[in-house]
C-alpha positions as CSV (number, residue, x, y, z in Angstrom):
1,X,-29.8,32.7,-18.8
2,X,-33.5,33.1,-19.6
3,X,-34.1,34.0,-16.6
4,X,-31.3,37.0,-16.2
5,X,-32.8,37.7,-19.9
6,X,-36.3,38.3,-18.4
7,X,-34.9,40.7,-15.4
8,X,-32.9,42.9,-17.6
9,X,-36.1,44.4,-19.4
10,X,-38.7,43.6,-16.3
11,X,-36.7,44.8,-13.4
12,X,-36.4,48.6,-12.5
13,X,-35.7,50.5,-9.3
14,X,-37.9,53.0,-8.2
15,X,-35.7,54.3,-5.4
16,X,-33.6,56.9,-6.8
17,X,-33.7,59.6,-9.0
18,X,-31.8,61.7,-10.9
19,X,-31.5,64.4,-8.4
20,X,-29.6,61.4,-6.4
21,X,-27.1,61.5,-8.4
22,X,-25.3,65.0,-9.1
23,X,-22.8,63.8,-11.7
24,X,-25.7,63.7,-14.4
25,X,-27.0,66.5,-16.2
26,X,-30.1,68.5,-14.2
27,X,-31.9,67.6,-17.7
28,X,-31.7,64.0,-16.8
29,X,-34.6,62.0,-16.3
30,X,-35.2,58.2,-15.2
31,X,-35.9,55.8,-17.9
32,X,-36.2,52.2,-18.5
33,X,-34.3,49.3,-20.9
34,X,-37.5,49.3,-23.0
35,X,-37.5,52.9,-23.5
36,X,-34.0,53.0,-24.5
37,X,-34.5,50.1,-27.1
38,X,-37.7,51.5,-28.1
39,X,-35.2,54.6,-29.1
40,X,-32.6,53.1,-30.7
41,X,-35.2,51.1,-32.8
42,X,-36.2,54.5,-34.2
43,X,-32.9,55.5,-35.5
44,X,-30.9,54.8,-38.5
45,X,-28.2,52.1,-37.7
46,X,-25.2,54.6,-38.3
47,X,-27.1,56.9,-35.5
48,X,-27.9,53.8,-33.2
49,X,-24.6,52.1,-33.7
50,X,-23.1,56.1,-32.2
51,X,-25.5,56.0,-29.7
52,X,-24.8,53.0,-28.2
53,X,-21.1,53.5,-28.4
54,X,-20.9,56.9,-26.4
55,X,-24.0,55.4,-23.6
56,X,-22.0,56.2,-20.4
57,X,-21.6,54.1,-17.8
58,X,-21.1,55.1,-14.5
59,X,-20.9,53.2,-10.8
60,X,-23.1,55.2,-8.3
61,X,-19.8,57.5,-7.1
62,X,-19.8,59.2,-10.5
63,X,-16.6,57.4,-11.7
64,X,-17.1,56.3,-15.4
65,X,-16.7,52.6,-16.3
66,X,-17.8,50.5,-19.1
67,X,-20.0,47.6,-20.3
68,X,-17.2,45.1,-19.6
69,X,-17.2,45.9,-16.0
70,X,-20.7,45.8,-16.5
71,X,-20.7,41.9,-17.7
72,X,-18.5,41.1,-14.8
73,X,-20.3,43.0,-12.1
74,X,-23.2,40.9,-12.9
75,X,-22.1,37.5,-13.1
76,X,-20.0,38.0,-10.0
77,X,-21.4,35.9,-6.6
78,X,-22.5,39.9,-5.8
79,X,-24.5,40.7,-9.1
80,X,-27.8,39.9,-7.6
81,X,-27.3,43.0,-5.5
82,X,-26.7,45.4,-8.4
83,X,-29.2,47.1,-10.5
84,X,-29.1,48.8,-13.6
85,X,-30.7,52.6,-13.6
86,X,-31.3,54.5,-16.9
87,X,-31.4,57.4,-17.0
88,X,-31.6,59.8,-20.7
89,X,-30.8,63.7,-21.1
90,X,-34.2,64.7,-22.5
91,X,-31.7,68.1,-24.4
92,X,-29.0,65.8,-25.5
93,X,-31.1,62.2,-26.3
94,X,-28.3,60.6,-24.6
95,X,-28.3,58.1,-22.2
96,X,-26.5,56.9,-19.4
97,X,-26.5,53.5,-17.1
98,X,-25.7,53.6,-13.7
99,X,-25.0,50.8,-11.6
100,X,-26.9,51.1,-8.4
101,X,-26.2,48.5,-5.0
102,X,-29.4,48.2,-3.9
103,X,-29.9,48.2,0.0
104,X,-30.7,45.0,2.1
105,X,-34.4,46.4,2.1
106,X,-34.2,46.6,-1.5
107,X,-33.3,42.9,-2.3
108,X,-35.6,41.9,0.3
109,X,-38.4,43.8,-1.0
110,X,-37.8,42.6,-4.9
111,X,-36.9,38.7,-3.9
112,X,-40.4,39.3,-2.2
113,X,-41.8,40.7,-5.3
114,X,-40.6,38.0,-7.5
115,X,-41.5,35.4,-5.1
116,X,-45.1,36.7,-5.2
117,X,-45.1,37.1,-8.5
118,X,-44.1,33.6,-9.8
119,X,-46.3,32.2,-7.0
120,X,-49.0,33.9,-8.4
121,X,-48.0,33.0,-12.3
122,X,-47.9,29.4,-11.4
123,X,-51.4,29.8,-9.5
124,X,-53.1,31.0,-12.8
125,X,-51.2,28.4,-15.0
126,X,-52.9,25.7,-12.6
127,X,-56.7,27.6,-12.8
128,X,-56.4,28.0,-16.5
129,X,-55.5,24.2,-17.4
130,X,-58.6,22.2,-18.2
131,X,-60.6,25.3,-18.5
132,X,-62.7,26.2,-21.3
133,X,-63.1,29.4,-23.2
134,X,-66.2,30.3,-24.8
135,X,-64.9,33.0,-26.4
136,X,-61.6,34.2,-28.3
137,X,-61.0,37.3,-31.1
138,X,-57.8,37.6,-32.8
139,X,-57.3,40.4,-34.9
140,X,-53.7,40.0,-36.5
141,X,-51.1,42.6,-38.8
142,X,-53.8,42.0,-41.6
143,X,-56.8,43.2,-40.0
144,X,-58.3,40.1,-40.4
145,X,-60.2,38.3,-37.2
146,X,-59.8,34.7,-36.5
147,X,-62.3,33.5,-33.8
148,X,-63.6,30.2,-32.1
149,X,-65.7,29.4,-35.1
150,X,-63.4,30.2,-37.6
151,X,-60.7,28.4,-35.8
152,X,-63.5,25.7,-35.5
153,X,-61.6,21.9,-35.7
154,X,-58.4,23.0,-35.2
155,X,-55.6,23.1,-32.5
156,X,-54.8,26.8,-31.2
157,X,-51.6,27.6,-29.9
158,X,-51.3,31.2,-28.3
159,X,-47.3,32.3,-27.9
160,X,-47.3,35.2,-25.6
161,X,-44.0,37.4,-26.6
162,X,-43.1,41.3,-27.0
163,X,-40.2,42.8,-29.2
164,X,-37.7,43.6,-26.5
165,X,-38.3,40.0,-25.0
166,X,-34.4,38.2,-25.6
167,X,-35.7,35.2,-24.4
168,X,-38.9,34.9,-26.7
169,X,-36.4,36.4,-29.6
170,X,-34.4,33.2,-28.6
171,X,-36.9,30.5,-28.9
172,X,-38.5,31.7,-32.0
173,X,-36.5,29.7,-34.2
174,X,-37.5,26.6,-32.5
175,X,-41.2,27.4,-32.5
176,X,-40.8,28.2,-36.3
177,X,-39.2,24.6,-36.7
178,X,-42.9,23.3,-34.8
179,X,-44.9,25.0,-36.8
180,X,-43.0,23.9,-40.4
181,X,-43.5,20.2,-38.5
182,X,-47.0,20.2,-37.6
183,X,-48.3,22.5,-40.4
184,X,-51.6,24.6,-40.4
185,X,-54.2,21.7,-41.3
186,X,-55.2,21.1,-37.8
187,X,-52.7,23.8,-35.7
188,X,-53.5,27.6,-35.8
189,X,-50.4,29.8,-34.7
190,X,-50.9,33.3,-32.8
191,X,-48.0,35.0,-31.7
192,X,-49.7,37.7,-28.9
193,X,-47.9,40.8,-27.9
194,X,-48.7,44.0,-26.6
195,X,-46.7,46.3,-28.8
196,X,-48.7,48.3,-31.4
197,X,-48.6,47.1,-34.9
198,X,-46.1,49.4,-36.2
199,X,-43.3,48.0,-33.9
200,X,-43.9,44.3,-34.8
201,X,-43.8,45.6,-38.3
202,X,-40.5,47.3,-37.8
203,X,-39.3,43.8,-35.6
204,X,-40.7,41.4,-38.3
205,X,-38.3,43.2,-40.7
206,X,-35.4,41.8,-38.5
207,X,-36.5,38.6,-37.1
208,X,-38.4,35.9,-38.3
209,X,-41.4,34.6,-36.7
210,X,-43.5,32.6,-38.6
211,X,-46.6,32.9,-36.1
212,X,-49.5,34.8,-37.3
213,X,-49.1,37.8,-35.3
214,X,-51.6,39.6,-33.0
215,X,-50.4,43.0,-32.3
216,X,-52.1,45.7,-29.8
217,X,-52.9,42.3,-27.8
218,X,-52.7,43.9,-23.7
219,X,-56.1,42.9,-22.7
220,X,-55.6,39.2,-23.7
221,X,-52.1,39.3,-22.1
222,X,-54.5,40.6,-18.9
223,X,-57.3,38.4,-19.9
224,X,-55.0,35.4,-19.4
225,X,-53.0,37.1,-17.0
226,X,-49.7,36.5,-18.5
227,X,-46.9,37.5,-16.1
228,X,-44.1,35.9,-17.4
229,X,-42.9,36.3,-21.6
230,X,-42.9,33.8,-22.8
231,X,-45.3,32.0,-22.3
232,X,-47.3,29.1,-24.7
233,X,-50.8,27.9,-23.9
234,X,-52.4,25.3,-26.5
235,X,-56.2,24.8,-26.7
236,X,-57.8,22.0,-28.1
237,X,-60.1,22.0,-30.9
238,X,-62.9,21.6,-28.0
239,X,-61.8,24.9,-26.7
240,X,-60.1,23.5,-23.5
241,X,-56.4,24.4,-22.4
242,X,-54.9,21.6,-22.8
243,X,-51.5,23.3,-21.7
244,X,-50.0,26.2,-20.2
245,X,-46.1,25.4,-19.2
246,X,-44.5,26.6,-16.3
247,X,-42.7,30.2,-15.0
248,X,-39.3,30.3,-16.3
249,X,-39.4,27.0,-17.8
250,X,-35.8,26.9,-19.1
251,X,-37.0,23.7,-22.0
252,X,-39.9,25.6,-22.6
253,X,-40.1,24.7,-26.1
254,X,-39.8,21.0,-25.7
255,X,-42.7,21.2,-23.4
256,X,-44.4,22.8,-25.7
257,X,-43.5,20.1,-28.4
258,X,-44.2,16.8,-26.1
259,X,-47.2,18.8,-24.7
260,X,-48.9,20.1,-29.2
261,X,-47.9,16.0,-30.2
262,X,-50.0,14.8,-27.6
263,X,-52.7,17.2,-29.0
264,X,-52.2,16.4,-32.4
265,X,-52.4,13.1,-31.2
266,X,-55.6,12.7,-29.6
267,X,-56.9,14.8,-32.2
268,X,-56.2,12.5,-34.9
269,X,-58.2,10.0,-32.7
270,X,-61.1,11.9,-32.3
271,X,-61.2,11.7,-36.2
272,X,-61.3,8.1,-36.8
């Protein structure tokens, strides 16, 4: 499931456009999941809960379906072949999904892709462990900056996560549960995402994440070269990563637990 989760807003098709496809509107123009949530996001729930319900759905010969044959084409044996294509009418500010059979080039090409991509993800993972960083700058919803020296003594855990993420949505409750458990005395808790400030704002009023938050965060998701969302690193008070979990995990979180006790743990050594 997390896996599926991570595809629907990462994978997108850049082999057809909307001139491909004569049953949509000449005002049509390719978009992306994130895009379209980004939208919705922005609209009163009365609006959103509209839009939503009158998104079209159509297979690639123009013939209109709907989201349950949606769910079925995608957990059939033949899902892996589909892709979804978005496309919005810039006049209208409607949307429409299409459901597009990619060619035997195309799998090959993205099961390449992916291939490369996790080989590469668990590559970094392995040069990053046991590393130390000299440096680290924080700057969170407050404004305020929490760096090496101010985080001086304590455990750091960095949860790398963005608002349109299901499966980082999914695990916050568990993460909230480690932090209530372990407390702030000798654990700091950054949750890193891209998205600007005004978004988590706008997210934070929905969900709760009891992280403290570092929005506008893309060059220390490049800095660590962070592939896959989500993804936890921990750093001990020395400034060494001490962990940095695998691609796709699917127990991520008790990982992350087994990996922060052993932490806390020789922490609480180091002290007597």
């Amino acid at each position: 499931m997390r896996q599926l989760l991570l595809l629907a807003l990462l994978v997108t098709s850049n082999a057809s456009f909307a001139q491909d496809y004569p049953f949509l509107s000449a005002s049509s123009k390719k978009s992306n999941m994130t895009d379209y949530i980004d939208y919705l996001n922005t609209q009163p729930a009365a609006k959103r809960d509209s839009l939503i319900k009158f998104t079209r759905y159509y297979k690639e010969d123009g013939t209109l379906s709907n989201k349950a044959y949606s769910d079925s084409l995608f957990h059939s044996k033949e899902g892996f072949k589909y892709n979804t294509l978005i496309y919005k009418d810039t006049l209208t500010n409607s949307y429409s999904y299409i459901f597009h059979r990619q060619t035997e080039e195309e799998i090959t090409a993205n099961n390449e892709h992916w291939k490369k991509q996790q080989k590469d993800d668990e590559e970094n993972r392995k040069n990053l462990l046991g590393t130390t960083i000299n440096e680290l700058s924080l700057t969170d919803m407050d404004g305020k900056t929490h760096t090496l020296e101010s985080l001086k003594g304590k455990i750091i855990v960095l949860d790398f996560w963005f608002v349109n993420c299901g499966a980082c949505i999914e695990d916050m409750p568990e993460l909230n549960k480690m932090r209530e458990e372990y407390g702030t005395d000798d654990v700091a808790w950054f949750g890193i995402t891209f998205d600007k400030k005004e978004k988590v704002e706008k997210f934070s009023q929905k969900v709760k994440f009891d992280f403290t938050l570092i929005p506008d965060g893309r060059h220390l998701v490049d800095r660590f070269a962070i592939k896959y969302f989500p993804t936890t690193f921990i750093i001990d008070p020395s400034g060494k990563i001490v962990f940095t979990g695998k691609s796709l995990l699917a127990n991520r979180t008790k990982e992350t637990a087994r990996a922060l006790k052993k932490a806390v743990r020789d922490l609480k050594k180091t002290r007597k």
